[in-house]
The first five atom37 places (N, CA, C, CB, O) and aatype in JSON, in Angstrom:
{
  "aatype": [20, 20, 20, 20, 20, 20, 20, 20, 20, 20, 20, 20, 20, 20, 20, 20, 20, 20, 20, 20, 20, 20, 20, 20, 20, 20, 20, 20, 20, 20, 20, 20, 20, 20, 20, 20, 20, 20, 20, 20, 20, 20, 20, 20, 20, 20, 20, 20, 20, 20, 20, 20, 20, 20, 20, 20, 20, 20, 20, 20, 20, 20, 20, 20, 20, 20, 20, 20, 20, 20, 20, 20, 20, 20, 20, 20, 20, 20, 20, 20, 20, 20, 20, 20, 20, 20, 20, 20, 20, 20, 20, 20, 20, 20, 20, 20, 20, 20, 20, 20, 20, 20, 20, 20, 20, 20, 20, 20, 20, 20, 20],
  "atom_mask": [
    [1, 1, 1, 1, 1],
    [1, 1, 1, 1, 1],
    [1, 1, 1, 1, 1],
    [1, 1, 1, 1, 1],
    [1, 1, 1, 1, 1],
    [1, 1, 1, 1, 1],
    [1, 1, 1, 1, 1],
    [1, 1, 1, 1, 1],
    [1, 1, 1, 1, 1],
    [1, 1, 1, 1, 1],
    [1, 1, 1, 1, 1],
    [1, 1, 1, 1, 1],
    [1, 1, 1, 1, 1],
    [1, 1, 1, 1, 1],
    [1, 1, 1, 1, 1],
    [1, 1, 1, 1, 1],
    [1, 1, 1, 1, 1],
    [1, 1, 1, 1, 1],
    [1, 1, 1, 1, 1],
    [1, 1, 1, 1, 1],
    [1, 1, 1, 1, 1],
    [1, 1, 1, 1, 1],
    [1, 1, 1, 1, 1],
    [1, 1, 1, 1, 1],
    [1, 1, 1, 1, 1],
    [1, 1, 1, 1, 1],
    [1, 1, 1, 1, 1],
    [1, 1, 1, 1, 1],
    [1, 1, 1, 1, 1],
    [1, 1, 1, 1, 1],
    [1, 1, 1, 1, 1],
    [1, 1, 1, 1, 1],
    [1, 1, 1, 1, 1],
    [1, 1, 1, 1, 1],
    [1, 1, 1, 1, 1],
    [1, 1, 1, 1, 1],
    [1, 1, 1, 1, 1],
    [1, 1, 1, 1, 1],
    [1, 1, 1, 1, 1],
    [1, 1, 1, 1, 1],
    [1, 1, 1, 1, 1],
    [1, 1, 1, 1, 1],
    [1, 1, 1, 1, 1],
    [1, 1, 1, 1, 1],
    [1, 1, 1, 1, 1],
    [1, 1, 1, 1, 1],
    [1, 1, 1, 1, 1],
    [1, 1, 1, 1, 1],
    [1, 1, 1, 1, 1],
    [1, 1, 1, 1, 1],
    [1, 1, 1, 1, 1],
    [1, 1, 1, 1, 1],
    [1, 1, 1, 1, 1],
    [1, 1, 1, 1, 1],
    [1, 1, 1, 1, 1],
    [1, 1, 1, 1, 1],
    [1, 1, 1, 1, 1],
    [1, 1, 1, 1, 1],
    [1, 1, 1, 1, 1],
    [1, 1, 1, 1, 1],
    [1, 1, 1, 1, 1],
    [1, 1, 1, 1, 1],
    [1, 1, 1, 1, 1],
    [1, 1, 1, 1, 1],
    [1, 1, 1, 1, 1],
    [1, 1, 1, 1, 1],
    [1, 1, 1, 1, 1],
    [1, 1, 1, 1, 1],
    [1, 1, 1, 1, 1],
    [1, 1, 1, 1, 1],
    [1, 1, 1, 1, 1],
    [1, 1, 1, 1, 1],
    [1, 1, 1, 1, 1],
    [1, 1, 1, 1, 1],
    [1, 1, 1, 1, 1],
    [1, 1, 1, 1, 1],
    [1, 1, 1, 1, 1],
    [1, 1, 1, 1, 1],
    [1, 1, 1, 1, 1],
    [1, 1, 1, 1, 1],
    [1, 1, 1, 1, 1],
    [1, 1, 1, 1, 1],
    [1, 1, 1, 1, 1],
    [1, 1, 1, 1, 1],
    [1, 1, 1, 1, 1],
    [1, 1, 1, 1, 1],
    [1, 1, 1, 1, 1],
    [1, 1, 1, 1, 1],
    [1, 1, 1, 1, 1],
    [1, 1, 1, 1, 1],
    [1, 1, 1, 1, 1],
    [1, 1, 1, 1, 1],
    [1, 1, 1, 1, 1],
    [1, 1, 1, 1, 1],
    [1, 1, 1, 1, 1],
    [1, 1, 1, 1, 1],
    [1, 1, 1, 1, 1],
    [1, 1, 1, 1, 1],
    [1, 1, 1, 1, 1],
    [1, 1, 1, 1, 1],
    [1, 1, 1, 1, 1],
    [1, 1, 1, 1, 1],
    [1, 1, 1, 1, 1],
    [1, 1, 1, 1, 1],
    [1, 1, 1, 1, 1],
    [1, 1, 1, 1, 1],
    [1, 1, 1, 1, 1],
    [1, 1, 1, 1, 1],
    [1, 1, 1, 1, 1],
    [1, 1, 1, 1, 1],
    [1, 1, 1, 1, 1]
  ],
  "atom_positions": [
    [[92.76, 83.01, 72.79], [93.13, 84.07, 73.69], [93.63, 85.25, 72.87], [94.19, 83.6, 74.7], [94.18, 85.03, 71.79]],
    [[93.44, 86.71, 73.42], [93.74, 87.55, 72.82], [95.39, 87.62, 72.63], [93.09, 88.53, 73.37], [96.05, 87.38, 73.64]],
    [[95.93, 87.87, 71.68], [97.67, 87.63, 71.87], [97.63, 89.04, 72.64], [98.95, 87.52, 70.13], [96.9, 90.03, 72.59]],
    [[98.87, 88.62, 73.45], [99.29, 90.07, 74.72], [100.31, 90.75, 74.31], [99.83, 89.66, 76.35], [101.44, 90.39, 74.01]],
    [[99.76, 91.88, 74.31], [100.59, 93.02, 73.87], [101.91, 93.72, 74.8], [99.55, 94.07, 73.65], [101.96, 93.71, 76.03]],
    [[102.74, 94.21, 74.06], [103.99, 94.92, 74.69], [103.53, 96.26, 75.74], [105.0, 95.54, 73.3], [104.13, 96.79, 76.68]],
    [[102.09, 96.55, 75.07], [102.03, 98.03, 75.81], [100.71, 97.87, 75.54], [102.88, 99.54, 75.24], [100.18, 97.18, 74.67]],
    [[100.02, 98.88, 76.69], [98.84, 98.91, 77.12], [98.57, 99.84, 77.09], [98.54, 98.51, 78.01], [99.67, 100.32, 77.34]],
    [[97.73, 100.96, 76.94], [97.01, 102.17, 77.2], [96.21, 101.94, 78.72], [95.93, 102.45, 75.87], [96.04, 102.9, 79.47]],
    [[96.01, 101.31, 78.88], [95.04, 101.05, 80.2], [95.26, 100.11, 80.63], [93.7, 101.0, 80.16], [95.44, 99.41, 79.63]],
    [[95.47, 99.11, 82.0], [95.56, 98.16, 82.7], [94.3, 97.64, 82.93], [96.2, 98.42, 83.69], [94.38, 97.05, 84.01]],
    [[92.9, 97.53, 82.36], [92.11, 97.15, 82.38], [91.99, 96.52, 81.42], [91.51, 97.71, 82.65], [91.05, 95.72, 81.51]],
    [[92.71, 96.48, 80.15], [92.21, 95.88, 78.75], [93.54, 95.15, 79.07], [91.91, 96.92, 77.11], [93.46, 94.01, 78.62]],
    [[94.54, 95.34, 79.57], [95.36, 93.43, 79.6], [94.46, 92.66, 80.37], [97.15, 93.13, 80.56], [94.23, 91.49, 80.05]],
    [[93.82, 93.28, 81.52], [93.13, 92.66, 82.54], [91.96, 91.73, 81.39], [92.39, 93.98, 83.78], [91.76, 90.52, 81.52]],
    [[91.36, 92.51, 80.42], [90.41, 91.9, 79.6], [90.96, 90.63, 78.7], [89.85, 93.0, 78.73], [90.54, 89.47, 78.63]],
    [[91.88, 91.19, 78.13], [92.75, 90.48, 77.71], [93.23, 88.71, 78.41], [93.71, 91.49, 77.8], [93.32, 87.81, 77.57]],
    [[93.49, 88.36, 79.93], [94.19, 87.91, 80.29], [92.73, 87.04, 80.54], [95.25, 88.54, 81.09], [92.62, 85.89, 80.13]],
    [[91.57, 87.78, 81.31], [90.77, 87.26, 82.05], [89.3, 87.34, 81.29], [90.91, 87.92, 83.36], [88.29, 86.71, 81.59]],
    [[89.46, 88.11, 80.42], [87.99, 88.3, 79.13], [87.44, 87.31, 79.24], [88.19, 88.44, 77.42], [87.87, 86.26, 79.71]],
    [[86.27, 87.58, 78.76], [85.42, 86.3, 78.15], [84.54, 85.58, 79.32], [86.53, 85.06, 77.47], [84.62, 85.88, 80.51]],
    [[83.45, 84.31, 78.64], [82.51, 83.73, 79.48], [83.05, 82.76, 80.48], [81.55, 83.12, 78.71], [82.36, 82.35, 81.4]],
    [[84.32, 82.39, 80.28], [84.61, 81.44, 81.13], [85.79, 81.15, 81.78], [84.35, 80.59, 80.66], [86.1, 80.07, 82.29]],
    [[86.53, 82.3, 81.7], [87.87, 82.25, 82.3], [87.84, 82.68, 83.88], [88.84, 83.23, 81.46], [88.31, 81.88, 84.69]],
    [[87.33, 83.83, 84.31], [86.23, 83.77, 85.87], [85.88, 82.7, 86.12], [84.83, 84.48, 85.95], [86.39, 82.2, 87.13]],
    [[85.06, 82.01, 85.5], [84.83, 81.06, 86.26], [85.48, 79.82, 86.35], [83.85, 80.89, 86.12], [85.48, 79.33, 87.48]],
    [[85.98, 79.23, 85.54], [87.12, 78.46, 85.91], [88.17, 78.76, 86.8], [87.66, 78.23, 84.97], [88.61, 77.83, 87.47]],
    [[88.66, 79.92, 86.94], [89.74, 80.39, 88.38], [88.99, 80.31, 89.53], [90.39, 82.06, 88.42], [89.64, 80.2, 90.57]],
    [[87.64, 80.34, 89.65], [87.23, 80.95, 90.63], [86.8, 79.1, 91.46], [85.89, 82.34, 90.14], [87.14, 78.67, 92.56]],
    [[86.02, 78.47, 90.42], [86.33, 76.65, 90.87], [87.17, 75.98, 91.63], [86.68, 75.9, 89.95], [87.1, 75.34, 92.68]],
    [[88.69, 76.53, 90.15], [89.74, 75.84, 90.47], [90.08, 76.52, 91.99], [90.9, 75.93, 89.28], [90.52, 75.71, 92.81]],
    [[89.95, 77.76, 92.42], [90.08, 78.13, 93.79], [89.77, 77.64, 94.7], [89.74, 78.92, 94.06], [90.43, 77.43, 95.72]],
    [[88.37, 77.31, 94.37], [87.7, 76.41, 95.62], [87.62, 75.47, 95.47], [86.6, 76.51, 96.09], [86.75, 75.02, 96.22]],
    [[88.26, 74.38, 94.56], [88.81, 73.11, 94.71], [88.04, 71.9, 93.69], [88.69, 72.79, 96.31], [87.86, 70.7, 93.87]],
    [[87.68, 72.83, 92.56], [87.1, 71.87, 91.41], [88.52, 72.18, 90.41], [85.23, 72.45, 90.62], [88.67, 73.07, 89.57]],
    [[89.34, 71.24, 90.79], [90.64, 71.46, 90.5], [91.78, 70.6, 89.41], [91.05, 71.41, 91.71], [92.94, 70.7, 89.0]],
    [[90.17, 69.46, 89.24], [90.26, 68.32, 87.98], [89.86, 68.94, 86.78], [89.27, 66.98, 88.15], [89.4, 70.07, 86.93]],
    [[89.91, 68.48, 85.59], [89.04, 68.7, 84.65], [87.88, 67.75, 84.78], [89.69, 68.63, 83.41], [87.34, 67.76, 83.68]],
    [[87.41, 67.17, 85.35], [86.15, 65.88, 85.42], [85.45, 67.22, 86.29], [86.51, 63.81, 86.49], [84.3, 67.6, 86.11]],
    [[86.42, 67.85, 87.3], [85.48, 68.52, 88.48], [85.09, 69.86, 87.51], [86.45, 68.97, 90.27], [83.99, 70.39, 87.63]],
    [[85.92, 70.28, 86.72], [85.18, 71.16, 86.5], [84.32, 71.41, 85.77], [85.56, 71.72, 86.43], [83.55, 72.36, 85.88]],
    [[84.34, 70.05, 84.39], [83.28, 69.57, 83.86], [82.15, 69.28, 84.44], [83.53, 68.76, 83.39], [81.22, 69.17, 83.64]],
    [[81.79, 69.05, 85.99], [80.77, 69.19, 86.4], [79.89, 70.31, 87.35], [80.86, 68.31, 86.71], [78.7, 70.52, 87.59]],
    [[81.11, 70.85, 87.72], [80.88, 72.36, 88.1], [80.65, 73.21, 87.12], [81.93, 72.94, 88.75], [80.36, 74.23, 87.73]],
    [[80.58, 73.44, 86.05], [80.36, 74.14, 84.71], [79.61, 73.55, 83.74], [81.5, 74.38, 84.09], [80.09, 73.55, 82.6]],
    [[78.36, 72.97, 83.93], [77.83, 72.18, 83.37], [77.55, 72.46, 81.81], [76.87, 71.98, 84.11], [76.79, 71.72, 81.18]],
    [[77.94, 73.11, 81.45], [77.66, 74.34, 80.3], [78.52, 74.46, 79.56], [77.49, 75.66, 80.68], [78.15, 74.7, 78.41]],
    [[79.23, 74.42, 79.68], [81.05, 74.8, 78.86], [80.92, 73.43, 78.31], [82.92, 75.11, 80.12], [80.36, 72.5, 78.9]],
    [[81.56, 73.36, 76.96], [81.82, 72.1, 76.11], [83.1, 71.47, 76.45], [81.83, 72.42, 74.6], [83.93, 72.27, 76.9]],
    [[83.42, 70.44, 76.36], [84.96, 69.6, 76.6], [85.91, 70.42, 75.7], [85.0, 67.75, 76.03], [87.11, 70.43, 75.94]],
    [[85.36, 71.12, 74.65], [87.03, 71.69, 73.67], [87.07, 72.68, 74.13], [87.24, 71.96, 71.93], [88.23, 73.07, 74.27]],
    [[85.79, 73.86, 74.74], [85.85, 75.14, 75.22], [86.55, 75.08, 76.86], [84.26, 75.76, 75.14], [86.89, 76.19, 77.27]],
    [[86.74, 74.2, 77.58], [87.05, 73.57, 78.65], [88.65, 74.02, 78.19], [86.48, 71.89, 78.85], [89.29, 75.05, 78.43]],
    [[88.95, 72.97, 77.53], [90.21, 72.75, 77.11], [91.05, 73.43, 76.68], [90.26, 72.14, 76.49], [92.22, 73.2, 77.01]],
    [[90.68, 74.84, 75.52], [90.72, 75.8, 75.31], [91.4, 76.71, 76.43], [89.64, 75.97, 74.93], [92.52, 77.2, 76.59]],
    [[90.16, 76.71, 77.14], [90.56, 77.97, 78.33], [91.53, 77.45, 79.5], [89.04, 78.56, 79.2], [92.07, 78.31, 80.19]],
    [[91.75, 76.25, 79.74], [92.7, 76.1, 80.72], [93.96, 75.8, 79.81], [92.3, 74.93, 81.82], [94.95, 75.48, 80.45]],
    [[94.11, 75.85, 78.5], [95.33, 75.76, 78.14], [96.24, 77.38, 77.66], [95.18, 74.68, 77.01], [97.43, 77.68, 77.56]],
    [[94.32, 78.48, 77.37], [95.32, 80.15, 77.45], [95.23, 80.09, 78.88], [94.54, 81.98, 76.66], [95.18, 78.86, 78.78]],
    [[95.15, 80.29, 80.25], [95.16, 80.22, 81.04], [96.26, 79.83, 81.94], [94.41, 79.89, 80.97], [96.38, 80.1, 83.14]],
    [[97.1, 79.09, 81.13], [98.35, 77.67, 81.15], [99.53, 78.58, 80.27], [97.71, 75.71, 80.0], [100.75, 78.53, 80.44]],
    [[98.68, 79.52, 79.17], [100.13, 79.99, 78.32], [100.45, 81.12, 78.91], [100.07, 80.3, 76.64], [101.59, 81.58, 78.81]],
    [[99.17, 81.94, 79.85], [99.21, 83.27, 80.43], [100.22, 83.27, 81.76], [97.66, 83.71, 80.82], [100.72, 84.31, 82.18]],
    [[100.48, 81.85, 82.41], [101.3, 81.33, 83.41], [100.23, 81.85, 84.53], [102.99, 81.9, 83.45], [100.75, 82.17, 85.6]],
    [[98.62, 82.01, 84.42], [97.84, 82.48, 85.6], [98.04, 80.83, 86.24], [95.97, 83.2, 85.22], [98.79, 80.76, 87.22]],
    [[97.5, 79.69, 85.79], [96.93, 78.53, 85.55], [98.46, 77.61, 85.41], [95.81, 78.62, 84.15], [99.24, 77.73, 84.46]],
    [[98.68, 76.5, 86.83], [99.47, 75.55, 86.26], [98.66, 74.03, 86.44], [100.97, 75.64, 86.99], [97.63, 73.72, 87.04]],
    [[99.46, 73.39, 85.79], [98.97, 71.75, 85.35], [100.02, 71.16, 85.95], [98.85, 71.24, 83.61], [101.21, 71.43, 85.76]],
    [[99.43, 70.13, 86.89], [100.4, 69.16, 87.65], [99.41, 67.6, 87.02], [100.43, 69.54, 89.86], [98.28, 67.2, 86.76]],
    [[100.87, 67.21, 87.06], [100.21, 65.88, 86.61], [100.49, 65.07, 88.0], [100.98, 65.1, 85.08], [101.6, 64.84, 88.48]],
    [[99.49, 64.77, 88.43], [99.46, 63.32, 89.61], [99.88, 62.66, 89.11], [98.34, 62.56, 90.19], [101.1, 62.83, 89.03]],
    [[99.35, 61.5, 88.43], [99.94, 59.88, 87.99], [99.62, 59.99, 86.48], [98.98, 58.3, 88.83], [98.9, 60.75, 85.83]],
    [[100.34, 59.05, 86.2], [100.38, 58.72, 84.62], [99.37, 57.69, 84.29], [101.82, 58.17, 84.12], [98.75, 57.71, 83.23]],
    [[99.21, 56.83, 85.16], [97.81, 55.89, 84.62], [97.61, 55.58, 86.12], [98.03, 54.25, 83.36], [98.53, 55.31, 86.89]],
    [[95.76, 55.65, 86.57], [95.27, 56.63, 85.6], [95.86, 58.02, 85.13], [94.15, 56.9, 86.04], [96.56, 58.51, 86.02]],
    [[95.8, 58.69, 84.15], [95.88, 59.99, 83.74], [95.13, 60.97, 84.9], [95.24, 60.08, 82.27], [93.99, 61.28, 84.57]],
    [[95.59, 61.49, 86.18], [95.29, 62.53, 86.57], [96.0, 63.65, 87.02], [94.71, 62.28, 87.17], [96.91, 63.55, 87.84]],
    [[95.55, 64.97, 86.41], [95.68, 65.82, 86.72], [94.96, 67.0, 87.48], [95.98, 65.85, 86.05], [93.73, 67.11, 87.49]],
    [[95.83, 67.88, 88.12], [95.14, 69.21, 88.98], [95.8, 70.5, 88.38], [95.52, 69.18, 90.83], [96.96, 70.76, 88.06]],
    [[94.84, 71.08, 88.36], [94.97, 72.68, 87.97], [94.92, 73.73, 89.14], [93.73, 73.1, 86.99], [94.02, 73.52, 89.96]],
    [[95.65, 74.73, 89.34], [95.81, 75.45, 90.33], [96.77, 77.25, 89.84], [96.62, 74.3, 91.39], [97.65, 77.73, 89.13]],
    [[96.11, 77.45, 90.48], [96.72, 79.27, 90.39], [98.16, 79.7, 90.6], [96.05, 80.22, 91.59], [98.51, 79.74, 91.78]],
    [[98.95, 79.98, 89.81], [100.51, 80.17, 89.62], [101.15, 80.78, 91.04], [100.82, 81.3, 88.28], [100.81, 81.96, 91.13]],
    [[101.87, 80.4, 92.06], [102.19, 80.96, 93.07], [102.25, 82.36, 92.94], [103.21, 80.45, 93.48], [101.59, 83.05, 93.71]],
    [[103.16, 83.05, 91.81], [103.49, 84.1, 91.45], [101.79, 84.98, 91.47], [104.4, 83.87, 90.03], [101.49, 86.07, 91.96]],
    [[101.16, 84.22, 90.91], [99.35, 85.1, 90.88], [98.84, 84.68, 91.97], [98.04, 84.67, 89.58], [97.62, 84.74, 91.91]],
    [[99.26, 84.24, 93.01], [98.23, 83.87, 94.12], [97.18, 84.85, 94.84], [99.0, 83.37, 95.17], [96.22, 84.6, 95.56]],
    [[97.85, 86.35, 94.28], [96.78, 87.49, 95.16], [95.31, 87.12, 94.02], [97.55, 89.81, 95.06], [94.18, 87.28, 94.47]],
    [[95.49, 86.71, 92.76], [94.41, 86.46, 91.96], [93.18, 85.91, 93.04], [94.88, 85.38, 90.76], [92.12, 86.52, 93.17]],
    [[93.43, 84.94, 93.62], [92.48, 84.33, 94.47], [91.88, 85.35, 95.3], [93.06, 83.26, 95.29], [90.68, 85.38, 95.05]],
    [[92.23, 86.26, 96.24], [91.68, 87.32, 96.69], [90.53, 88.4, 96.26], [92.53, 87.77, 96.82], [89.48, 88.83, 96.74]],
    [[91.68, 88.68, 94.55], [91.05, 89.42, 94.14], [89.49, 89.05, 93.62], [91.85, 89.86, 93.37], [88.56, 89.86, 93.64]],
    [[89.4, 87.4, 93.07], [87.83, 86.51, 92.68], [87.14, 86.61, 93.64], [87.78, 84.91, 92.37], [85.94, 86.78, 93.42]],
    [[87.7, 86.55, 95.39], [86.67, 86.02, 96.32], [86.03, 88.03, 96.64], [87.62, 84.78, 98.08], [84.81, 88.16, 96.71]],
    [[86.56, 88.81, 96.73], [86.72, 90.05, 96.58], [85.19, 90.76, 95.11], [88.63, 90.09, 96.12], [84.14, 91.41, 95.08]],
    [[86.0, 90.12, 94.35], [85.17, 90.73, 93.05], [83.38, 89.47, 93.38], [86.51, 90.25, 90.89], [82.24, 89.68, 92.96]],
    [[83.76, 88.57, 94.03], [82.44, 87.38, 93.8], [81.5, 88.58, 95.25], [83.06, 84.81, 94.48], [80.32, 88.89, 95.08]],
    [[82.2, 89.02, 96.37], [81.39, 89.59, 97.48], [80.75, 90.73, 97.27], [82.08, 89.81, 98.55], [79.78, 91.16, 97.89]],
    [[81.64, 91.5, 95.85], [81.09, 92.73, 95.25], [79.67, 92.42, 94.96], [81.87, 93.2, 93.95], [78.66, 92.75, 95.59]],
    [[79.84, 91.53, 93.61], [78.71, 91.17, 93.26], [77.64, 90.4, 93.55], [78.87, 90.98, 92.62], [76.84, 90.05, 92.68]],
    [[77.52, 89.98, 95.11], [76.2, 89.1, 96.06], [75.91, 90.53, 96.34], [76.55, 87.77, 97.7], [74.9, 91.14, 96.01]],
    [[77.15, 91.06, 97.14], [76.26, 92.71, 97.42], [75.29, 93.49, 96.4], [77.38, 93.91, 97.59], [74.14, 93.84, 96.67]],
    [[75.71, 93.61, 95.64], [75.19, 94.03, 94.14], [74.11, 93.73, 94.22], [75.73, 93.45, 92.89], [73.24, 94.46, 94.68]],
    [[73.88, 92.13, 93.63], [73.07, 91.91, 93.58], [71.6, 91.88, 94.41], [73.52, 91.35, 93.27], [70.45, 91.88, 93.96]],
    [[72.21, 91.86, 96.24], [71.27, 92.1, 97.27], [70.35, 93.5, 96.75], [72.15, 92.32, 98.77], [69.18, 93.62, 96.39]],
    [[71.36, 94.36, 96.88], [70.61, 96.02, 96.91], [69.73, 96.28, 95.54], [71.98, 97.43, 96.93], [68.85, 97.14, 95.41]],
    [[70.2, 95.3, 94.51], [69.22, 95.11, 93.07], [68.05, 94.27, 93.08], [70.0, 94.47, 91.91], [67.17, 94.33, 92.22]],
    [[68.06, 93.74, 93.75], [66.69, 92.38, 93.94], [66.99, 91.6, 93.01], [64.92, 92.75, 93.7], [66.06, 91.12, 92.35]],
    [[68.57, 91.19, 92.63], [68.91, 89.92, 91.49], [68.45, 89.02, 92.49], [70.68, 89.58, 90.82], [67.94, 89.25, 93.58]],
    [[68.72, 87.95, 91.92], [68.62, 86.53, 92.71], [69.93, 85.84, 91.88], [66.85, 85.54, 92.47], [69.98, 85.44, 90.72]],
    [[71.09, 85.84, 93.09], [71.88, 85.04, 92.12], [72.21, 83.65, 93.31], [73.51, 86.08, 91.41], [72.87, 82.67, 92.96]]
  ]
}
């Protein structure tokens, strides 16, 4: 993760900063809609490696966006979920995800 700075010139580059990169979107945006394991999101992300996985939900975990509850101790399960304090985050994914179906409609993507 990018280390976070005291001061910003722009509120878009902490935003990059916090949320940059190939897979931090999409892991919030899972864990939102309830791939909220690491098994779930290992299979919802079929693509992402187990250390790149691990990686991003632990800056994610240091950014305080991302907390880790541990269910039970054996088995070992845990759930990942969006920091009360960031809960408008969820808005803002389902928000930024409707931008881009629109987008994509008026472009002839196919997403």
């Amino acid at each position: 993760m990018a280390k976070l700075k005291l001061k910003y010139s722009c509120a878009l580059l902490l935003t990059m900063d916090l949320l940059g990169g190939k897979w931090k979107l999409r892991i919030l945006w899972h864990i939102i809609n309830g791939d909220n394991s690491f098994s779930k999101l290992q299979k919802a992300i079929p693509d992402i490696t187990h250390k790149m996985l691990i990686t991003q939900l632990r800056e994610l975990q240091e950014s305080k966006l991302l907390l880790k509850n541990i269910i039970s101790k054996k088995p070992l399960r845990i759930e990942y979920m969006i920091s009360e304090e960031y809960k408008d985050l969820e808005q803002i994914l389902n928000e930024l995800c409707d931008f881009t179906k629109s987008y994509a409609i008026k472009n002839s993507i196919d997403v």
